[in-house]
C-alpha positions in Angstrom: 31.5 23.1 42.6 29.7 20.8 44.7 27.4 17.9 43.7 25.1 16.2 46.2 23.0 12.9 46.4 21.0 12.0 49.4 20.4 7.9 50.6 19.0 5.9 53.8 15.5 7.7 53.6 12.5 5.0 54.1 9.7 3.8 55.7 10.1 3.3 59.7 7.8 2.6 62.6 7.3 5.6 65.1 10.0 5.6 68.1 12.6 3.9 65.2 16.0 5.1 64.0 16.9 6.4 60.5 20.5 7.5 59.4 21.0 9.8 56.0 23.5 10.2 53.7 24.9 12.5 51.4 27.3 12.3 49.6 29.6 15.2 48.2 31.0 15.4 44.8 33.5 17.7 43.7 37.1 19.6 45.2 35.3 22.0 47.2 33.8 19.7 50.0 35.8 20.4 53.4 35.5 24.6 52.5 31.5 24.0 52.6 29.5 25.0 55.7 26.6 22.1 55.3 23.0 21.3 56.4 19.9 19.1 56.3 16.4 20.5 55.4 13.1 18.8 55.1 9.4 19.3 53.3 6.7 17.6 54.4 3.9 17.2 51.9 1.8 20.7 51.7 4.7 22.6 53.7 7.5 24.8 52.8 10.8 23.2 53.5 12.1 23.8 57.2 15.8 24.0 58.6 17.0 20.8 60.5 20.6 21.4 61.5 24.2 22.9 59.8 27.3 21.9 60.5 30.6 24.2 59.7 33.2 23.4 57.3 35.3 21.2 60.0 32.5 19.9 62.3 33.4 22.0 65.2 30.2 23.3 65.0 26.6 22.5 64.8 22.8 23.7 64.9 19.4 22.3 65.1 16.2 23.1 65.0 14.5 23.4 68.3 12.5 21.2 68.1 14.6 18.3 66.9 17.6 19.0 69.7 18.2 15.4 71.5 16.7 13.8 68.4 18.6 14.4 65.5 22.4 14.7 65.0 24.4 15.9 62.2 28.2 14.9 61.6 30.4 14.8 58.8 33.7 13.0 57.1 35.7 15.3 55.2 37.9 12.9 53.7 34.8 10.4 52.6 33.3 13.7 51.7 30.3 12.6 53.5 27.5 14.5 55.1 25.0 12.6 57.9 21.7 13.2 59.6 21.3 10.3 62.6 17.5 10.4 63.3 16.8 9.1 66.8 13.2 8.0 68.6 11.1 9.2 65.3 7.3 10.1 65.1 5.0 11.1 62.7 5.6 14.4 62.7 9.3 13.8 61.2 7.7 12.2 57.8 9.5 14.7 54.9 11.7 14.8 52.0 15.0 15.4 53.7 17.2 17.6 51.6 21.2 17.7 52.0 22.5 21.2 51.4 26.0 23.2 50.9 26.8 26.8 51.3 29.4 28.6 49.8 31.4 29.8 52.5 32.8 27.7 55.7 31.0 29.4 58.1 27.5 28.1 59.4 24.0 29.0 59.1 20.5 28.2 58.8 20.4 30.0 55.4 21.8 30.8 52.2 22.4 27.3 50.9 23.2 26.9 47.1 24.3 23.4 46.3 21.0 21.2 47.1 21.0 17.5 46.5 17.4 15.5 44.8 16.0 14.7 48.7 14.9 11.3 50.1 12.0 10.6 51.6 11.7 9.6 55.5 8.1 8.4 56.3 7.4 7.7 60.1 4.5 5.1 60.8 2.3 5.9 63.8 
């Protein structure tokens, strides 16, 4: 199983720089493809970006390539989501999520950690 908890959300003028964290409990970590959602209030919770089991591979939203980055540590059993140049637009509750298989994708996540909210001043 897989248990994750999100951190580094807060409150940041627009153009600023945000860097989340989640970290993984558990054994299963480096076999779990990975990715960052987000809700903003009174919308349904969008894809951001995936990474595969190993890093060697990555997505993004269109919208969000050249601004965001996902990486990850394997052996700190650490996910992140570097948020570059922000704007309004990006305020949400960001949401760290694990699949259970290596492979990536925008869907079919089943571990989901409690969020943490990003709020961009304009």
């Amino acid at each position: 199983q897989v248990q994750l908890i999100e951190s580094g959300g807060g409150l940041v003028p627009a153009g600023g720089s945000l860097r989340l964290s989640c970290a993984a409990s558990g054994r299963t970590f480096s076999a779990n493809s990975m990715g960052w959602f987000r809700q903003a209030p009174g919308k349904e919770r969008d894809f951001v970006a995936a990474i595969s089991y190993n890093g060697a591979s990555t997505q993004y939203a269109q919208s969000l390539k050249g601004r965001f980055a996902i990486s990850r540590d394997n052996v700190k059993n650490t996910l992140w989501l570097q948020m570059n140049d922000l704007k309004p637009e990006d305020t949400a509750f960001y949401y760290c999520a694990a699949r259970l298989t290596p492979l990536i994708s925008t869907t079919g996540y089943y571990y989901w950690g409690q969020g943490t909210q990003v709020t961009v001043s304009s």
